[in-house]
C-alpha positions as CSV (number, residue, x, y, z in Angstrom):
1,X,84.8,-28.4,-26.6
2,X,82.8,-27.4,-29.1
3,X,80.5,-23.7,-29.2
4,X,76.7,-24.7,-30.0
5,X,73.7,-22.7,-30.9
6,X,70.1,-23.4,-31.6
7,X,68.3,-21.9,-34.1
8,X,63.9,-22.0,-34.1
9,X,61.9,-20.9,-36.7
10,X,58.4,-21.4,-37.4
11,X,56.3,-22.2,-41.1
12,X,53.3,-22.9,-42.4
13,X,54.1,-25.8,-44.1
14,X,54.0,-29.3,-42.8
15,X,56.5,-31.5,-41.3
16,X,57.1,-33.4,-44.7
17,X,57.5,-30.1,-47.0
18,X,59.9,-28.7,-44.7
19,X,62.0,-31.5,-44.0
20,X,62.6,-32.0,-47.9
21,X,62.9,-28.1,-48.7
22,X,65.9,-28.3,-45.9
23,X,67.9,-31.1,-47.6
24,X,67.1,-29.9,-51.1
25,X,71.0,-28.5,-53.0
26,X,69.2,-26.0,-55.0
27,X,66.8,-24.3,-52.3
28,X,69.9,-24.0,-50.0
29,X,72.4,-22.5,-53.4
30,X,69.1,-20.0,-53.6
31,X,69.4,-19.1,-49.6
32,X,72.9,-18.6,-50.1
33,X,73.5,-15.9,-53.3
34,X,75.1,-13.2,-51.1
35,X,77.8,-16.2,-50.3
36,X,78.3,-17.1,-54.0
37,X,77.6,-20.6,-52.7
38,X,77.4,-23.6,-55.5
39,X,77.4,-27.4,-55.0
40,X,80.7,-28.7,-56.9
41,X,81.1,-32.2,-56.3
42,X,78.9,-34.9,-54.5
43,X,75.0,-34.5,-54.4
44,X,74.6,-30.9,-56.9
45,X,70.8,-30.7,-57.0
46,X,67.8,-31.8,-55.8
47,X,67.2,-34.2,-52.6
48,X,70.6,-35.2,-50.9
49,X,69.9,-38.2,-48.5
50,X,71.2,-40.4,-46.0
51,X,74.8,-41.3,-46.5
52,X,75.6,-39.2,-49.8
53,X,77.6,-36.0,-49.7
54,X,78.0,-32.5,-50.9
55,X,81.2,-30.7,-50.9
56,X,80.3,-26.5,-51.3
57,X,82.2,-23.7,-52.7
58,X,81.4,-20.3,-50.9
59,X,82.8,-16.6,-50.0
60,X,82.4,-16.3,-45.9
61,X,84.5,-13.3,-44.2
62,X,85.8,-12.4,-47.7
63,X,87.7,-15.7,-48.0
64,X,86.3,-18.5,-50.3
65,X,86.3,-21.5,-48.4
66,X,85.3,-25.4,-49.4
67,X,83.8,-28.0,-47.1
68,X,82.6,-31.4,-47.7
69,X,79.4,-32.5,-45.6
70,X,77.6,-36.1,-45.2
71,X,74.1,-37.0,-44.3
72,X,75.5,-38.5,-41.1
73,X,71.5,-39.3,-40.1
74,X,67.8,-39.1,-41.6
75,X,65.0,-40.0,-40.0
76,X,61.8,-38.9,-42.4
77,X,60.3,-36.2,-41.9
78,X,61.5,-35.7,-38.2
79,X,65.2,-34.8,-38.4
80,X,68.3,-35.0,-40.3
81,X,72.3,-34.6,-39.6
82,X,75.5,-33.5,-42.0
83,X,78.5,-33.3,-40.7
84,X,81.4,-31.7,-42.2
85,X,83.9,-34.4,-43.5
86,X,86.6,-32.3,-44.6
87,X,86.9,-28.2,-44.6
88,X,87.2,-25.0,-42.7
89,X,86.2,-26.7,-39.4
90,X,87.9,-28.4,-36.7
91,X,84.5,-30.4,-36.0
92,X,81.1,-28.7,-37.1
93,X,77.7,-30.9,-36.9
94,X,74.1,-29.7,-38.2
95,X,70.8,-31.3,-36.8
96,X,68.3,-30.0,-38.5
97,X,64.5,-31.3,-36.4
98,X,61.1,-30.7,-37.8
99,X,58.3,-30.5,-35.0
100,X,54.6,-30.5,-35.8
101,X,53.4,-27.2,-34.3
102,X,49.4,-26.3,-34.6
103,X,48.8,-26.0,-38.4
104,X,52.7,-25.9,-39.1
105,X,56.3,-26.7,-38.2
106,X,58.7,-26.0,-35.5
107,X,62.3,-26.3,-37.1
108,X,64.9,-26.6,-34.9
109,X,68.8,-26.1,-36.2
110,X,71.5,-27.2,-33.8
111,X,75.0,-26.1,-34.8
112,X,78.2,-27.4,-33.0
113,X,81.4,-26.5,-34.2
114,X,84.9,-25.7,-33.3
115,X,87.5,-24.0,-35.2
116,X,91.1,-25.1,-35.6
117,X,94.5,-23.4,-34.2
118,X,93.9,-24.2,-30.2
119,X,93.5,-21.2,-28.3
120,X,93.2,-18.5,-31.3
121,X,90.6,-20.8,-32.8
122,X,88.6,-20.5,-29.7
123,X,88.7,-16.7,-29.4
124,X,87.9,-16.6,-33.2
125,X,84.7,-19.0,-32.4
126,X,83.6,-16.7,-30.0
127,X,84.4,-13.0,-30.8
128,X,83.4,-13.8,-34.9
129,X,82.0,-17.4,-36.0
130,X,78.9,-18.2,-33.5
131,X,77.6,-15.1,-34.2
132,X,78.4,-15.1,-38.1
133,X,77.2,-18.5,-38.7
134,X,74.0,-18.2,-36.4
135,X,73.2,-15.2,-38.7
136,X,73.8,-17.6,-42.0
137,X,71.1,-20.0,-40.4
138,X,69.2,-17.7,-39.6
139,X,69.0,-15.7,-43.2
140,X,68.9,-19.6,-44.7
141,X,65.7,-20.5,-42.7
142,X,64.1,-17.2,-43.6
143,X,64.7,-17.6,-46.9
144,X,63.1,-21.4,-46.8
145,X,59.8,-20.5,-45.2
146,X,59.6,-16.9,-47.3
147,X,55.7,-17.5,-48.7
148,X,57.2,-17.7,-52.4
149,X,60.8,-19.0,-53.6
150,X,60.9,-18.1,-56.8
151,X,61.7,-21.3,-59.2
152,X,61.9,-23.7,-56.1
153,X,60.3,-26.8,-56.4
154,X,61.1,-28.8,-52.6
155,X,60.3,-32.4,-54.6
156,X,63.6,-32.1,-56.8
C-alpha cells in the first residue's frame, strides 16, 4: 500500500500560468539546485506534455539517484500526472491540480509512493522519505510562486 501526502500552496498567478510553470524542465532544474538536479534524457527544457518523458539525475540523502517519469495525464490548465517509469521507487505517482482561488490559484500536489525491499522499505517510507520528499515539494512549490524567478520564462 502506498504512503500519500498532499501538498497546498497558494499564488497569485492564474490557473493557466501555474499549470505551465509546474510542467516547465527548466523552472523545476531552477527549484532543485541544492539537489544538483538536471534533465538527461527525454523532455530537457521547456513544456513537457502529455505522453513524453523526462528521466532526472539528482543527489537525495547523499546518494545520486536517476528516475524516469511520464505525463501519465493532462488536462489544461486543471491538473496533470507523471508517474515514475523506472527508478528509485517501487510505485511513486504525482497529481499536480490547479484550483481557481479568488484572484489566484489553489495548487494541490498529491504524492503516492512506495519504496522497494518489503518490510524495510516500509519503515524507510515512514521514519525518512514522506517526510523528506514532502519537504522537496514543498521547497519546489515555494520556489515556483516566489514573486521573481530569476531567468524563468513559464512559456518555454
Amino acid at each position: 500500500m502506498p504512503v500519500a501526502f498532499v501538498c497546498r500552496t497558494r499564488s497569485s498567478m492564474s490557473p493557466q500560468e501555474l499549470f505551465d510553470l509546474s510542467r516547465n524542465i527548466d523552472a523545476h532544474v531552477g527549484s532543485m539546485t541544492h539537489s544538483r538536479e538536471k534533465a538527461i534524457a527525454g523532455v530537457t527544457t521547456g513544456l513537457i506534455s502529455e505522453g513524453e518523458t523526462v528521466t532526472w539525475q539528482a543527489w537525495h540523502l547523499g546518494v545520486r539517484f536517476r528516475m524516469t517519469s511520464r505525463i501519465t495525464r493532462m488536462e489544461a490548465p486543471s491538473s496533470f500526472s507523471d508517474e515514475q517509469v523506472k527508478g528509485p521507487f517501487k510505485y511513486l505517482r504525482h497529481t499536480h491540480e490547479f484550483r481557481p482561488d479568488g484572484n489566484g490559484t489553489l495548487m494541490v500536489d498529491t504524492v503516492e509512493f512506495a519504496a522497494p525491499f518489503g518490510p524495510l522499505g516500509r519503515l524507510v517510507e515512514k521514519l525518512i522519505l514522506a517526510r523528506y520528499l514532502q519537504n522537496l515539494i514543498e521547497k519546489r512549490n515555494g520556489f515556483l510562486v516566489a514573486e521573481t524567478r530569476p531567468g524563468m520564462d513559464s512559456r518555454q
